[in-house]
N, C-alpha and C positions, 0 to 999 in steps of 0.2 A: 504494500500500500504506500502509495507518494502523501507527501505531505506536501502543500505549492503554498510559499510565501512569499508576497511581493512590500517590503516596506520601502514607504517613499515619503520624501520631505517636502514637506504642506508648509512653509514660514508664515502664515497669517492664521493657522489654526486658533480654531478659539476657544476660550475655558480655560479652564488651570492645569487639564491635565495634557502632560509631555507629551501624548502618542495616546492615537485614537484607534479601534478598530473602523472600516468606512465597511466592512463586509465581505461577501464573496465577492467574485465572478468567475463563472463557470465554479472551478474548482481550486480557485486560488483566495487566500485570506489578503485582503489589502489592510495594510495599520500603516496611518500616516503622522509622522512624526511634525513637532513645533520646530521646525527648522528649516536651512537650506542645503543643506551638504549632508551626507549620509556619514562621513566621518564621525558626525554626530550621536550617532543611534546607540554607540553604545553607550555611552556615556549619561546619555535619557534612559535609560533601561537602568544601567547601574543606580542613579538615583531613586528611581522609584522603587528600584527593587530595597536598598535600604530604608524608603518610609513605610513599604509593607513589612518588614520585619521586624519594626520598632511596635506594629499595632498588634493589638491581642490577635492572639491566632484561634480565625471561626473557620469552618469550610470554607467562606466566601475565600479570604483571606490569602488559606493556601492553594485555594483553585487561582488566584491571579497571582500570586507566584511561582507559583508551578508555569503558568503562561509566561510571565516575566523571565524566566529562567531559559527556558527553551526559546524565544523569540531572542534574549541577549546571545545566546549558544548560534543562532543562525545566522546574525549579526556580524557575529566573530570570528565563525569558521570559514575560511573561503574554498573549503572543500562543495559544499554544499551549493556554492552561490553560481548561476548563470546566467545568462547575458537576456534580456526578455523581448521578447519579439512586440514589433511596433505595435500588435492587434492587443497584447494585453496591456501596455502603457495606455492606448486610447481608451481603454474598457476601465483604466482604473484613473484616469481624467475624467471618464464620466463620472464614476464614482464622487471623486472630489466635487462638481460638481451637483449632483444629487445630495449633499451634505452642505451647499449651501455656501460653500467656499469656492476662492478662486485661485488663481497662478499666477502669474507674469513670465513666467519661464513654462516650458515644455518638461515632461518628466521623459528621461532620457536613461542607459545604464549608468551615464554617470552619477547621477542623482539617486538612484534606485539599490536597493539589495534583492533580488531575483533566487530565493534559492528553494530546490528542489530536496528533501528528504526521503530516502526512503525504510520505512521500517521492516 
């Protein structure tokens, strides 16, 4: 079974939190992070992963760190990470706009972490 994660950098995201899930498509999870540069993501994953670990531990708690953990792990590993085809950058531009936000720049590999798991 594939796991398809596509994280991508939103700069005008809005609310307080670092990195949003936007949903599927098809069979890929889009999470767009409060930034410009994908250099970024881990370092937004590290922080939040230490405010969840600071709060009492309920199921909620360790089900989004448990997420937080494995989206920092895909982040980080460039084993996993590939290069994403222009049909799924325009499918997750839709996304962003279906949430209500915008861009000024195009999401491209460079901006993007594209990675493929498989369990």
């Amino acid at each position: 079974m594939e796991r398809k994660t596509l994280l991508i950098a939103v700069e005008n995201l809005q609310g307080q939190n670092d990195f949003i899930s936007l949903g599927k498509t098809g069979n890929v999870e889009i999470i767009a992070f409060k930034t410009r540069q994908k250099n970024d993501f881990p370092h937004l994953l590290s922080k939040c992963l230490h405010s969840l670990t600071q709060q009492t531990s309920t199921e909620s708690i360790r089900q989004k760190i448990a997420f937080v953990k494995d989206t920092l792990n895909i982040a980080g590993d460039s084993k996993w990470q590939k290069s994403p085809e222009k049909t799924l950058l325009d499918a997750a531009m839709e996304k962003v706009r279906e949430a209500g936000l915008f861009m000024t720049y195009p999401l491209t590999f460079r901006n993007t972490v594209y990675a493929v798991q498989t369990a």
